[in-house]
DOPASE-333503 format. One record per residue (C-alpha): residue number from 1; residue in three letters; chain; x, y, z. Coordinates in nm, 2 decimals. Each point is the difference from the previous one (the first is absolute). Example, Ala and Ser with C-alpha at 12.3 -4.5 7.8 and 13.67 -1.06 7.14 Angstrom:
2
 seq type mol     xx     yy     zz
   1  ALA   A   1.23  -0.45   0.78
   2  SER   A   0.14   0.34  -0.07
//
This chain:
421
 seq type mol     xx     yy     zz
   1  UNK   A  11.41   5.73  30.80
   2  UNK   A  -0.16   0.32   0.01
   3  UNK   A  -0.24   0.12  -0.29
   4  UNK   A  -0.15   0.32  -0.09
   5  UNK   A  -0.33  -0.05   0.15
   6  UNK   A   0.19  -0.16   0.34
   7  UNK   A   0.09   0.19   0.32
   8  UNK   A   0.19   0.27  -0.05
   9  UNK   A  -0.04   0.10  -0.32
  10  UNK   A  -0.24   0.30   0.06
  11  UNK   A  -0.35   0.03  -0.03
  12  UNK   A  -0.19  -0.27  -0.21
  13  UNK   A  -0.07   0.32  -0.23
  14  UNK   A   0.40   0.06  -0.05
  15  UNK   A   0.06  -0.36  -0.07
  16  UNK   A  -0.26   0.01  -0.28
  17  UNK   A   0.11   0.30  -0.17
  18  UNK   A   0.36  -0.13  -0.01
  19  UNK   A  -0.08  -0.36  -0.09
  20  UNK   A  -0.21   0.10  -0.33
  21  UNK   A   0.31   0.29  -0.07
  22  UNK   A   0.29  -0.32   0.02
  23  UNK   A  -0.25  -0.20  -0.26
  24  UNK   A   0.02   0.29  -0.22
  25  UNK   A   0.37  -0.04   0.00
  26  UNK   A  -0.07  -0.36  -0.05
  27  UNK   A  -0.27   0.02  -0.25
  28  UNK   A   0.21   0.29  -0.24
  29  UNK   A   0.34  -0.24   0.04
  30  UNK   A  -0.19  -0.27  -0.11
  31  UNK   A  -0.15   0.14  -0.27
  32  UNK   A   0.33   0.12  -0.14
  33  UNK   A   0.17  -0.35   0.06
  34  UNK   A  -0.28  -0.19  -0.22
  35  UNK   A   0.06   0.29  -0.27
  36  UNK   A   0.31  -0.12  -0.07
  37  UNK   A   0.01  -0.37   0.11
  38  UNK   A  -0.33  -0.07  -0.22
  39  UNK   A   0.14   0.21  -0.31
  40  UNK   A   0.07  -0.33  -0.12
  41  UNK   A  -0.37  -0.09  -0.08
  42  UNK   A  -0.09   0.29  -0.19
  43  UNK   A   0.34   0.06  -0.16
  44  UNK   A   0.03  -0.42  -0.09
  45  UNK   A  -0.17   0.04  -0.35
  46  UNK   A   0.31   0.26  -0.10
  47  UNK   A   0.21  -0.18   0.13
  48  UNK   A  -0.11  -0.34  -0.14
  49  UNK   A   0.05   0.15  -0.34
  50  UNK   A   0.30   0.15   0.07
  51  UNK   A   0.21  -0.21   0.16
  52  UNK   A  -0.22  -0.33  -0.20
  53  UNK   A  -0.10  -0.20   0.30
  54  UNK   A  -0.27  -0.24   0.03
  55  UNK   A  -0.29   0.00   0.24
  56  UNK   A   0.19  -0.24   0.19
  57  UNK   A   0.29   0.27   0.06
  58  UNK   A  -0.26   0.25   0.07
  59  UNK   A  -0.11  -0.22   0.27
  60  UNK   A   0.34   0.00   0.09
  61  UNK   A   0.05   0.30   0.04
  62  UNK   A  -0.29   0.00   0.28
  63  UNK   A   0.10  -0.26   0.16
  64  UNK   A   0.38   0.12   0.06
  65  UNK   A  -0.18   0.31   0.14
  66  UNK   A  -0.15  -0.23   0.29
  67  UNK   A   0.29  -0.23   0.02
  68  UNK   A   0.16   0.29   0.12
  69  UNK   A  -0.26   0.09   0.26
  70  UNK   A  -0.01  -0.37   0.09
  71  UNK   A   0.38   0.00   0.09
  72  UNK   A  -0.04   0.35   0.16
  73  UNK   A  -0.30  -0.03   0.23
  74  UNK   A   0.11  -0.22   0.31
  75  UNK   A   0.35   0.23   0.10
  76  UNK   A  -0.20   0.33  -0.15
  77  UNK   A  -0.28  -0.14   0.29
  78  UNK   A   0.25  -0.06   0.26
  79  UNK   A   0.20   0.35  -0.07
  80  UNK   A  -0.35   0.19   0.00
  81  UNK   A  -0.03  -0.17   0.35
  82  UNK   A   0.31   0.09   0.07
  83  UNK   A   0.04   0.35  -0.11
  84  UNK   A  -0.36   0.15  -0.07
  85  UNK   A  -0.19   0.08  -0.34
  86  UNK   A   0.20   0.36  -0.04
  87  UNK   A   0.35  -0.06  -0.08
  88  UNK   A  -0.11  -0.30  -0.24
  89  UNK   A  -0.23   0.18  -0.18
  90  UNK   A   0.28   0.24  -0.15
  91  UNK   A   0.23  -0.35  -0.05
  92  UNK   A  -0.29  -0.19  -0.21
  93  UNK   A  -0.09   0.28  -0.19
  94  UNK   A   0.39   0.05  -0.14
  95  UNK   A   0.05  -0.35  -0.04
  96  UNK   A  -0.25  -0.04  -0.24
  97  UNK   A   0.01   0.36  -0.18
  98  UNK   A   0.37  -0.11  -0.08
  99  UNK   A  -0.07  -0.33  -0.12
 100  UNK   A  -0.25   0.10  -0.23
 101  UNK   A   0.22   0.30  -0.12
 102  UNK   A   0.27  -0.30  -0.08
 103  UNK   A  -0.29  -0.17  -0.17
 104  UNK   A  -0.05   0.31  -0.26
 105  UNK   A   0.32  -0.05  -0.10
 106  UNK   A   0.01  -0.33  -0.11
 107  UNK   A  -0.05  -0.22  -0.26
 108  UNK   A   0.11  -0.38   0.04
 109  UNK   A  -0.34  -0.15   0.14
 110  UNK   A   0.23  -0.19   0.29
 111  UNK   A   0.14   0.26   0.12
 112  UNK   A  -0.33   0.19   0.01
 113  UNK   A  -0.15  -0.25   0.20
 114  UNK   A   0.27  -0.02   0.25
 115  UNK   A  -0.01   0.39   0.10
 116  UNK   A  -0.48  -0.01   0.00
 117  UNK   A   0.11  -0.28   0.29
 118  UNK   A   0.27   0.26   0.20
 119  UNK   A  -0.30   0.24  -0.08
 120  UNK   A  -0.27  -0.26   0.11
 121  UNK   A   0.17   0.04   0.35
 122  UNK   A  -0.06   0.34   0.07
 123  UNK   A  -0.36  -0.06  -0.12
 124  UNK   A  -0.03  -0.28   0.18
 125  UNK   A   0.18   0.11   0.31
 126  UNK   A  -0.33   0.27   0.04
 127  UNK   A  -0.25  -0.21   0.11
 128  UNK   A   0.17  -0.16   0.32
 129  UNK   A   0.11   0.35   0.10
 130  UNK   A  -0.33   0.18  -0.07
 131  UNK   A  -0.16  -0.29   0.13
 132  UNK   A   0.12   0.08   0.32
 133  UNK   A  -0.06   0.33   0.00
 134  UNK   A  -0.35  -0.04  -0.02
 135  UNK   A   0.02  -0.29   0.31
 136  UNK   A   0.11   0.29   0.22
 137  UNK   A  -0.16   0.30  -0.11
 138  UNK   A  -0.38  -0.19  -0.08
 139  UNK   A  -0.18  -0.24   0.34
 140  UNK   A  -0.22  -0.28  -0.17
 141  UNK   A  -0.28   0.14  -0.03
 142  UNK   A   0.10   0.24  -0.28
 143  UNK   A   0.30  -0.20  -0.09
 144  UNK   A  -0.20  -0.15  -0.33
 145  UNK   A  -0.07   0.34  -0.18
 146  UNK   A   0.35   0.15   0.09
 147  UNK   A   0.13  -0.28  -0.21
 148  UNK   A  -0.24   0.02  -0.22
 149  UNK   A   0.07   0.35  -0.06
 150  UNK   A   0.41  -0.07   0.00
 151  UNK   A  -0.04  -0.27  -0.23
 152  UNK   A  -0.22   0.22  -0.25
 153  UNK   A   0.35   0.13  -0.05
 154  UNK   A   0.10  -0.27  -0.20
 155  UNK   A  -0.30   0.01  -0.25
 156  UNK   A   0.00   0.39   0.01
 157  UNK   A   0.34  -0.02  -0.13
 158  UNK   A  -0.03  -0.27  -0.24
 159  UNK   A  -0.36   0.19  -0.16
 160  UNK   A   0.27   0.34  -0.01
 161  UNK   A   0.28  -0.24  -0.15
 162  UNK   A  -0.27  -0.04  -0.32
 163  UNK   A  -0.17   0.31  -0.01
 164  UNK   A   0.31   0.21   0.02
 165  UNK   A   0.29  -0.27  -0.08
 166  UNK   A  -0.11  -0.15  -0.32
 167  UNK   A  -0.15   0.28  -0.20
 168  UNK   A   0.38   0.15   0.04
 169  UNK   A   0.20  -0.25  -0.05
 170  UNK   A  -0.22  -0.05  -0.30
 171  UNK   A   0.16   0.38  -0.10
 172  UNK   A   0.37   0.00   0.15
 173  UNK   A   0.06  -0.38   0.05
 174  UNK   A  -0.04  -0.26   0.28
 175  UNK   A   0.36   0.10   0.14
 176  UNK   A  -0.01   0.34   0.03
 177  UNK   A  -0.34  -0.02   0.16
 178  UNK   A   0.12  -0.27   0.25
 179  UNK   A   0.28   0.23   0.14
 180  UNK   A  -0.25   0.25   0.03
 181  UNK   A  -0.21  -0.18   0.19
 182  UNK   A   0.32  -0.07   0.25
 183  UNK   A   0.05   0.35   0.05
 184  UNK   A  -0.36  -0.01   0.14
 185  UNK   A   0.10  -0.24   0.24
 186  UNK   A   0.31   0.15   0.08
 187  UNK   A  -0.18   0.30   0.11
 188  UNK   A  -0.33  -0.12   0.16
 189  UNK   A   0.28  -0.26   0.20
 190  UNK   A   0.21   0.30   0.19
 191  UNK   A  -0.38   0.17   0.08
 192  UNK   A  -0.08  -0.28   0.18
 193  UNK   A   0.33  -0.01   0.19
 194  UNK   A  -0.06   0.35   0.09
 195  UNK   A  -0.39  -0.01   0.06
 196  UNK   A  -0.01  -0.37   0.15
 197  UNK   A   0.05  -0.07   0.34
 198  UNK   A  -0.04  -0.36   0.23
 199  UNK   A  -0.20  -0.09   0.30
 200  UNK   A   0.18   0.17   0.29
 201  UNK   A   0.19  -0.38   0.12
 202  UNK   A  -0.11  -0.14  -0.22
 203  UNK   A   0.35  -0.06  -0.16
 204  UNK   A   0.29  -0.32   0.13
 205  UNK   A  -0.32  -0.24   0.02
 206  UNK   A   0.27  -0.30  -0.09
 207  UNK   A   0.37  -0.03   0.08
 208  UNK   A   0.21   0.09  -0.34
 209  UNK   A   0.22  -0.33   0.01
 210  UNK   A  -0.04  -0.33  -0.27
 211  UNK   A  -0.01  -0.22   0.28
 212  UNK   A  -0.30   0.22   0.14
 213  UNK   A  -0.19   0.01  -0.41
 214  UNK   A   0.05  -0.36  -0.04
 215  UNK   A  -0.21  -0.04   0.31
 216  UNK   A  -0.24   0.21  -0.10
 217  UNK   A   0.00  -0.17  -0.36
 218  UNK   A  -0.06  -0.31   0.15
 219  UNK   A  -0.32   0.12   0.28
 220  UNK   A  -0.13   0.15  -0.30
 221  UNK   A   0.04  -0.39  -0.22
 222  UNK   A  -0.17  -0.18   0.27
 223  UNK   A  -0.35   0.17  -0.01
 224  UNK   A  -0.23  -0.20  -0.16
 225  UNK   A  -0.30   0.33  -0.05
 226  UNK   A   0.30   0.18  -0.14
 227  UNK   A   0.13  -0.23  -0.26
 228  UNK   A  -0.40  -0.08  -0.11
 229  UNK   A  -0.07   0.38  -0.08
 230  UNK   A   0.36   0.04  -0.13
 231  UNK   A  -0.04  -0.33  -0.24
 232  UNK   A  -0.37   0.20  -0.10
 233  UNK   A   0.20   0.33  -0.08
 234  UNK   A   0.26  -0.20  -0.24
 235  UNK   A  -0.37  -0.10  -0.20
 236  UNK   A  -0.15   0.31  -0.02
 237  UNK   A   0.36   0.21  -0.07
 238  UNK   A  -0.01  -0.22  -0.30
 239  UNK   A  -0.33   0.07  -0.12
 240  UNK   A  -0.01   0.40   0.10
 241  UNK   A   0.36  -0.02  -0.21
 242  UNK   A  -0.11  -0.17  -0.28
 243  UNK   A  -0.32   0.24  -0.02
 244  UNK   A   0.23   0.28  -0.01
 245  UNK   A   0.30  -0.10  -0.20
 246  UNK   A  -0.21  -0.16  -0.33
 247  UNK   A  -0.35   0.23   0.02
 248  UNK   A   0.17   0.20  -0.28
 249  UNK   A   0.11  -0.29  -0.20
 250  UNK   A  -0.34  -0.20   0.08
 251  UNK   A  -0.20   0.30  -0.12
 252  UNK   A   0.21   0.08  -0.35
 253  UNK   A   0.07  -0.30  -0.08
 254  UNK   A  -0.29  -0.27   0.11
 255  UNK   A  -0.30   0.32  -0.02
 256  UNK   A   0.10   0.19  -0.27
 257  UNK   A   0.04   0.33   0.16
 258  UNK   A   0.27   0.31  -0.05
 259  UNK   A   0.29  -0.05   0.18
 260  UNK   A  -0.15   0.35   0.16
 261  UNK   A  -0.29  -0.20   0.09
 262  UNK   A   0.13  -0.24   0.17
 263  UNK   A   0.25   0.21   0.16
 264  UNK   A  -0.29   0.15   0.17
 265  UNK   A  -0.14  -0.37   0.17
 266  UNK   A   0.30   0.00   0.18
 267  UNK   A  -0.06   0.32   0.12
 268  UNK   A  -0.38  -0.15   0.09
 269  UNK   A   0.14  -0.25   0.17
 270  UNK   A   0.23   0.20   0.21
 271  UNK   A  -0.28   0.29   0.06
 272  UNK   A  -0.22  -0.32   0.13
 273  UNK   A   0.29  -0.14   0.21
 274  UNK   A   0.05   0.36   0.15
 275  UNK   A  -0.39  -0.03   0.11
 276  UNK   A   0.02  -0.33   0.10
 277  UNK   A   0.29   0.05   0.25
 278  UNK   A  -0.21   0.27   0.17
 279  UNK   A  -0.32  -0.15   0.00
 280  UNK   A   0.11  -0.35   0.06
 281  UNK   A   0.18   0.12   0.31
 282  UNK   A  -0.31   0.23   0.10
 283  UNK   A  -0.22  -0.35  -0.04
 284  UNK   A   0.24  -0.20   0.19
 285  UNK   A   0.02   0.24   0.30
 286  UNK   A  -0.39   0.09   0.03
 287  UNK   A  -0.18  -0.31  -0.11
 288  UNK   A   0.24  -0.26   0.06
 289  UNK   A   0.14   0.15   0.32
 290  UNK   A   0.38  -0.02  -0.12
 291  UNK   A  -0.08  -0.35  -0.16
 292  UNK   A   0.26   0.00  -0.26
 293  UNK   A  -0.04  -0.38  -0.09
 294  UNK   A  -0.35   0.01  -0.16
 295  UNK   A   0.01   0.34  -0.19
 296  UNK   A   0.34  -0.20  -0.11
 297  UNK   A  -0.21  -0.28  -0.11
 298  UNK   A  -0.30   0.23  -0.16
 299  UNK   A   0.27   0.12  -0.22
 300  UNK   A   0.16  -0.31  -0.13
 301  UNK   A  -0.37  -0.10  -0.10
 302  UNK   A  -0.02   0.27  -0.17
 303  UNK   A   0.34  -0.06  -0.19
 304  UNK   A  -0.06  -0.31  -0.11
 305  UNK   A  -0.35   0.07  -0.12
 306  UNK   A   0.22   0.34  -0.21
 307  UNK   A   0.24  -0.27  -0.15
 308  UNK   A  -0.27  -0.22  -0.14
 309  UNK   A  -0.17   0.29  -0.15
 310  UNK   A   0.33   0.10  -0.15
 311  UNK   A   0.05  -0.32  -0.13
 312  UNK   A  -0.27   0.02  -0.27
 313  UNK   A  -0.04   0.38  -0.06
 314  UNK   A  -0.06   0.01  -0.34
 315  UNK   A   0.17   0.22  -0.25
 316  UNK   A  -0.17   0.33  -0.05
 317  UNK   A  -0.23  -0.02   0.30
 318  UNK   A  -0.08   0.37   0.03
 319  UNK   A   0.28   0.21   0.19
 320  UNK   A  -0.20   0.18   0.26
 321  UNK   A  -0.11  -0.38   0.10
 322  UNK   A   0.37  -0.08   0.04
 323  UNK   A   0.07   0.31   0.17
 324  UNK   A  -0.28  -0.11   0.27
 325  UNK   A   0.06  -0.35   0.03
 326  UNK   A   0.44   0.09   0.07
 327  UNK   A  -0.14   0.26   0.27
 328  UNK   A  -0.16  -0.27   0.19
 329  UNK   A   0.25  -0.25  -0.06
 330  UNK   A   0.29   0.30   0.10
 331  UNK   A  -0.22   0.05   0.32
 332  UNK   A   0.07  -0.34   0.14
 333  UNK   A   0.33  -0.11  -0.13
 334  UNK   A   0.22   0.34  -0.02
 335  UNK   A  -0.25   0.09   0.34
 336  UNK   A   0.13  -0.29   0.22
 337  UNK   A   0.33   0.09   0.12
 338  UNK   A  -0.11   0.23   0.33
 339  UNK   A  -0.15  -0.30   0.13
 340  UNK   A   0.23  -0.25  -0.08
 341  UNK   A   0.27   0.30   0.18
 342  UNK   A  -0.25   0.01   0.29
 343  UNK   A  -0.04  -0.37   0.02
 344  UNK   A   0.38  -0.09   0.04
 345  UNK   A   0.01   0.25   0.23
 346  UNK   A  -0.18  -0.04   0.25
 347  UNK   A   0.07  -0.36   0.03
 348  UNK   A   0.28   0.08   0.23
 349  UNK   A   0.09   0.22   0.30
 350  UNK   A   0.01   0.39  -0.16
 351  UNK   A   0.35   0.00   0.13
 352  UNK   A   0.08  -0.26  -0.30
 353  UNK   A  -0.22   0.18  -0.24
 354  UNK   A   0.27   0.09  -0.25
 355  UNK   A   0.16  -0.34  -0.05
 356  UNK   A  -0.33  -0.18  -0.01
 357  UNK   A  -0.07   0.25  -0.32
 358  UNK   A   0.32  -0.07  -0.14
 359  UNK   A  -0.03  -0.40   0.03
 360  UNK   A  -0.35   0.03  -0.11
 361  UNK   A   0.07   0.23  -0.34
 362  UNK   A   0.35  -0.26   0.02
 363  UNK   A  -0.25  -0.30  -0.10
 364  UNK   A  -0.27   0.19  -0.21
 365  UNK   A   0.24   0.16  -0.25
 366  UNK   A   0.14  -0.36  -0.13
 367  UNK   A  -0.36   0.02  -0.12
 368  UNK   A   0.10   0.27  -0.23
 369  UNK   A   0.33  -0.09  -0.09
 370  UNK   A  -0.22  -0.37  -0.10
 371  UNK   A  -0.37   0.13  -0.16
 372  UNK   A   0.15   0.30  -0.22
 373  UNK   A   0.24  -0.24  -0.19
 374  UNK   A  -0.22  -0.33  -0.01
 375  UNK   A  -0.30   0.18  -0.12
 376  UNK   A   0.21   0.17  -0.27
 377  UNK   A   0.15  -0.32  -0.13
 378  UNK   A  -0.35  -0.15   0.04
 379  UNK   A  -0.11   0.31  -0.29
 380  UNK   A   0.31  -0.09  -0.18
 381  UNK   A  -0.08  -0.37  -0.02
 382  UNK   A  -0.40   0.02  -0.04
 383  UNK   A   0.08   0.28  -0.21
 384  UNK   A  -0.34   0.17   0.18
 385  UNK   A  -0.16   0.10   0.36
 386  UNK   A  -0.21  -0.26   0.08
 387  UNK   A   0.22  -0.27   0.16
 388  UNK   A   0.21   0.22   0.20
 389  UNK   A  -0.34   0.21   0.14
 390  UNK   A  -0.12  -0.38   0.09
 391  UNK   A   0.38  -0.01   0.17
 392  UNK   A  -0.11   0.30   0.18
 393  UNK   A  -0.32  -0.16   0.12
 394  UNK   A   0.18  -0.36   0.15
 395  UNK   A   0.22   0.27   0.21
 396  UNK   A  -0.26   0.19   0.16
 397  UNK   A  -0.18  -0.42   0.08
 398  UNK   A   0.33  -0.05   0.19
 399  UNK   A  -0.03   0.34   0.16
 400  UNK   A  -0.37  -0.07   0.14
 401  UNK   A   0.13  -0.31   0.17
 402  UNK   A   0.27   0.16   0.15
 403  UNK   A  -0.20   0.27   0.14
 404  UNK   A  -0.26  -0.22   0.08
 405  UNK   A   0.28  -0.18   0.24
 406  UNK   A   0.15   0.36   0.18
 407  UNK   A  -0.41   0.02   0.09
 408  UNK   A  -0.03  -0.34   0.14
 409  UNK   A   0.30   0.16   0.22
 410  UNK   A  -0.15   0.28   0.10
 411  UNK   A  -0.32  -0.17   0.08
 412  UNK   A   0.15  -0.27   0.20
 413  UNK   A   0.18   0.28   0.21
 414  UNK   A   0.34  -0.04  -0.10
 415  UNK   A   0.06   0.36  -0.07
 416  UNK   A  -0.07   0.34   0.13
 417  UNK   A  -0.01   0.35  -0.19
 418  UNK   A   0.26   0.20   0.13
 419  UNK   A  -0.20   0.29   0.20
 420  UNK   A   0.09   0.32   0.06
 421  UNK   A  -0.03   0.21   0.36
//
């Protein structure tokens, strides 16, 4: 498999300067993708009141997001394999502008759900293929931040979702401003296709047959440092996904504050998250030496020291406090996902890159389609935060054992980072 920094494709110089252009492409589809696909966060308390759901529909509606990732990642990995990044990114990005334009349009709370999972597979199907695209263009040793910086497309667009999303659909309506946000999409999706372009070769990694994806499924189900960080993502999906779909709810409802106010800690979370996937990926390639495991591990510490905090904030603790303590706990849980990315990719040969991605975000996202839900009934049945923050905190205990396990692998030499030339 050839990369950009292998032999011949040009001087190392020329390599550089077209890998960091393709992750522009990567970082501004990205961005536009997590507009729309995390609308639903911002836009939930409008559409709570409209449509008179309860927090465990809310949760719902996250989780159908993620189910539709979950059922989306393994063939979107294998096709990225198969096809490249380029064509897919134009396919994802009008799968999920249309589903959510259906969504406006709606008002049974079934059939809403149904169309945020056909939606949930375009947003989901962007990680395996961009995934790979950062495999080829990126060798290992810059690999982390590249992520990193890709990833920061998800919180950039879910920060832009509530500063820009919410104050208008607060003026024209969570409808109107959802199809807007499509359009968006629609438009930043056939840039990319334009602007975009794979590794030279890099494209008909796998053979395009069932017979020849089952395989693949199946090398991909029988390795053991795979399934531990995949079984650590599904624990920290949940937690980064409750942060972000009850913030706004935990802060008007449990603190006190304006449903402005609290409207900004999700966008605190999500600026944090944005720096987190940056620097964690900057820490993991320069002090840890591409090390994903214990930055991984760092982070869930962190987590699970947030969600005990959480769990006995008082009401009417001063807001700039809140505002500080959300950053921090935004930096670790909405920071984590370039790692975990990096992590589940270079478990295997680069060649496999994609579909490793997609089995990896295949397992994590059933912790989203779980946490959002259970925490919500948890708020519904407590009728407060503090059980389901403890919930939060038993998650990120299982997490740390799990992780603790892919290191006992790497350690005992079972396992190589995939290198680059």
């Amino acid at each position: 498999m050839k990369t950009a920094w292998g032999r011949g494709s040009g001087p190392e110089a020329d390599g550089l300067s077209a890998a960091w252009r393709m992750l522009g492409w990567l970082l501004l589809t990205q961005s536009a993708v997590a507009l729309v696909g995390r609308s639903l966060a911002p836009l939930a308390p409008l559409m709570e009141d409209e449509l008179q759901l309860s927090k465990a529909q809310v949760g719902l509606l996250t989780a159908a997001l993620f189910l539709g990732q979950s059922l989306v990642s393994l063939p979107a990995g294998f096709l990225a394999d198969r096809y490249g990044t380029r064509r897919l990114l134009l396919v994802l990005a009008l799968c999920l502008g249309c589903s959510f334009v259906v969504v406006a349009q709606l008002e049974l709370f079934w059939w809403i759900v149904f169309f945020v999972v056909l939606g949930g597979m375009g947003y989901g199907a962007m990680h395996p293929v961009s995934n790979r695209g950062i495999i080829f263009w990126f060798p290992l040793t810059r690999r982390g931040t590249a992520m990193g910086l890709k990833q920061m497309g998800v919180t950039v667009g879910s920060a832009l979702a509530v500063l820009l999303l919410l104050p208008l659909a607060l003026q024209i309506g969570w409808r109107l401003t959802m199809v807007m946000a499509c359009l968006v999409l629609f438009a930043i999706g056939l840039a990319a296709f334009w602007g975009y372009r794979d590794v030279p070769g890099s494209e008909g990694g796998t053979a395009a047959s069932f017979r020849a994806f089952l395989a693949s499924v199946l090398r991909m189900a029988r390795h053991r440092r795979l399934w531990a960080i995949s079984l650590s993502a599904f624990g920290l999906s949940a937690a980064q996904m409750c942060l972000t779909t009850y913030v706004v709810f935990f802060g008007h409802e449990q603190l006190g504050y304006s449903l402005v106010a609290a409207g900004l800690l999700l966008l605190t979370s999500e600026v944090g998250g944005s720096l987190g996937r940056v620097l964690w990926g900057i820490i993991s390639d320069r002090l840890f030496g591409g090390r994903r495991i214990i930055v991984l591990l760092i982070i869930t510490l962190m987590t699970a020291l947030g969600s005990v905090v959480a769990a006995f904030l008082p009401a009417g603790v001063p807001f700039w406090l809140t505002v500080a303590f959300v950053a921090v706990l935004g930096f670790g849980i909405a920071g984590y996902n370039g790692i975990w990315m990096n992590a589940a990719a270079e478990s295997v040969p680069k060649q496999w890159a994609g579909l490793a991605s997609g089995f990896s975000i295949s397992v994590g996202s059933w912790g989203v389609i779980v946490g959002p839900p259970v925490f919500g009934w948890l708020v519904d049945a407590s009728g407060a935060y503090t059980v389901p923050w403890l919930f939060v905190t038993a998650m990120m205990a299982m997490v740390a054992s799990l992780l603790l396990w892919a290191g006992a692998m790497d350690k005992a030499g079972l396992v190589k980072a995939v290198s680059s030339p």
